[in-house]
N, C-alpha and C positions, 0 to 999 in steps of 0.2 A: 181701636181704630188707628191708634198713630197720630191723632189728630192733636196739636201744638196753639194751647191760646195763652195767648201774651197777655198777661197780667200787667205791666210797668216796669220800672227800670229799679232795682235794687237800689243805686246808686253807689256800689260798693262792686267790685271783682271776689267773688264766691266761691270757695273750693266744693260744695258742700253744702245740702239740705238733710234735717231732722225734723219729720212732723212727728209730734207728741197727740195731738188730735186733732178734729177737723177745722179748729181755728187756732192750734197753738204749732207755731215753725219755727224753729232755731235756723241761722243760714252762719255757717263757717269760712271763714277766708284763713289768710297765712298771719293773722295776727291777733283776731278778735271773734267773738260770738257774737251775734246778732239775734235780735228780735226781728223776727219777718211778719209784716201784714199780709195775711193771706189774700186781701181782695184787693192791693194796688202795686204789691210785690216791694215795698218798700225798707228798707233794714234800718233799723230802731240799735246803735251800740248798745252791747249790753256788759262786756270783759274785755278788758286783753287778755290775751291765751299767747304760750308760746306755740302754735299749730304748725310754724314753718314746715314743711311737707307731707303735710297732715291730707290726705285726699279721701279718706273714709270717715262717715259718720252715720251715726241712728241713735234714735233713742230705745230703751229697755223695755220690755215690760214693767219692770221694777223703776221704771223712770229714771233712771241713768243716763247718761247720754258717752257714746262709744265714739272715740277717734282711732283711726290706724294711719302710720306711715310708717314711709320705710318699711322697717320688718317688726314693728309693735305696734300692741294694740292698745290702747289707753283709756281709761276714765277720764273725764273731764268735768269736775267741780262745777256747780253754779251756788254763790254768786263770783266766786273768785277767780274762774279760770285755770283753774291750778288743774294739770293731769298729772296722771299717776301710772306707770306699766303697768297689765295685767296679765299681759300674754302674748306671745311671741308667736311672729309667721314660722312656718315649717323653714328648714333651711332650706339656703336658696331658692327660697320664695321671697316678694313684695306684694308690697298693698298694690293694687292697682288701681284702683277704683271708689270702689264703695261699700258698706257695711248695708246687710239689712234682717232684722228677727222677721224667722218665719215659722209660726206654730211653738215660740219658745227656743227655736236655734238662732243663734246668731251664726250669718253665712259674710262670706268677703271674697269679692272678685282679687285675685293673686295673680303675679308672673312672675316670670325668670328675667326676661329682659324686654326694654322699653315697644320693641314690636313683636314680640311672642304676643299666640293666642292665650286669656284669658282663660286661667283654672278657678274653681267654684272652691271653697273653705270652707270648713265647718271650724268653729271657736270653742273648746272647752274654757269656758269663764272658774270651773275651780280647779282643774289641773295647771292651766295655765300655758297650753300651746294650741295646736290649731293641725286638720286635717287635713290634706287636698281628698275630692269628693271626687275629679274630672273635669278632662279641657271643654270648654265650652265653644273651640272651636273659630272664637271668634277676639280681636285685640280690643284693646280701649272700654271696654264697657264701664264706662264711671258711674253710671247709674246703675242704685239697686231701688226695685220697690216691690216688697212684700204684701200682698191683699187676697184677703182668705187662703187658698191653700196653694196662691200663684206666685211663683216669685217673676219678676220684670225686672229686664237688663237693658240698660239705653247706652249706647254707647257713640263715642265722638263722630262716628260715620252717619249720625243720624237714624239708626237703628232701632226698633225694639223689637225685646227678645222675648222668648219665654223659655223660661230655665227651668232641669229639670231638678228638684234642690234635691235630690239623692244622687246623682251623678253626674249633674255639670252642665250633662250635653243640652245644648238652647236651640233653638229654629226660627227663622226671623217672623213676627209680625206685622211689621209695616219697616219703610226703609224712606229713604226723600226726604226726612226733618231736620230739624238743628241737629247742631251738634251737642249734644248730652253731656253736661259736666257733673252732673249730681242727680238724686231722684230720693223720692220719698214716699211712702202712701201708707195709708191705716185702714 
């Protein structure tokens, strides 16, 4: 539906949600990882991280938890913070947005430059680089959320999308909401 309920105020500026289950949320900023309360929206410190332009995140099936910016994709350690490269954007590609597995693929909204439409990625996690799949037509989509075999694109225009995760291309679902800095769903 589109429909946007305000849970509370974080208390912290957020690049970034990773839900691990229906009561465990990681939330990312440009310095730390957080514990998120799922039912007051409140962020619990949990690391500092160096994430400075970090704008993609999810966690693994394997329960890993996946950061990208810039043009890499990274591991990030809990309890320490510590990431680690594991795979590189296509060239001239960036992160744009957000990481999200779907059905065992990790996918990542990409661009060329800060107002290009967003392209779709696919991650190979053991070769070590990454696909474009297709433009999705549309810019800013910072959010990804994967739920059953639907991937959701939310992007800063207030948008959600539905994306198609073999070729990119998305169609809007609802339009008129916030603006979208992150997304997550199990």
């Amino acid at each position: 539906s589109g429909q946007v309920t305000l849970l509370g105020s974080t208390g912290v500026q957020l690049t970034d949600l990773a839900l691990v289950s229906n009561t465990k949320l990681y939330g990312l900023s440009s310095t730390s990882l957080f514990d998120m309360d799922t039912t007051t929206g409140e962020a619990t410190f949990l690391s500092s991280t160096d994430t400075s332009g970090m704008v993609a995140f999810d966690v693994g099936p394997d329960g890993r938890l996946y950061v990208g910016g810039g043009t890499t994709l990274y591991d990030l350690q809990l309890p320490s913070g510590q990431i680690t490269p594991l795979a590189s954007y296509p060239a001239g590609w960036q992160a744009s947005g957000d990481l999200a597995f779907l059905q065992g693929r990790l996918l990542g909204t990409v661009r060329t430059s800060q107002n290009s439409p967003d392209s779709l990625a696919e991650f190979d996690l053991e070769g070590g680089g990454a696909t474009i799949l297709g433009s999705t037509g549309f810019p800013c989509i910072w959010g990804l959320a994967a739920f059953g075999e639907t991937l959701y694109g939310l992007t800063c225009n207030g948008q959600v999308l539905n994306i198609n995760p073999q070729t990119g291309a998305a169609s809007v679902l609802s339009s008129g909401g916030p603006a979208f800095w992150g997304a997550s769903a199990r």
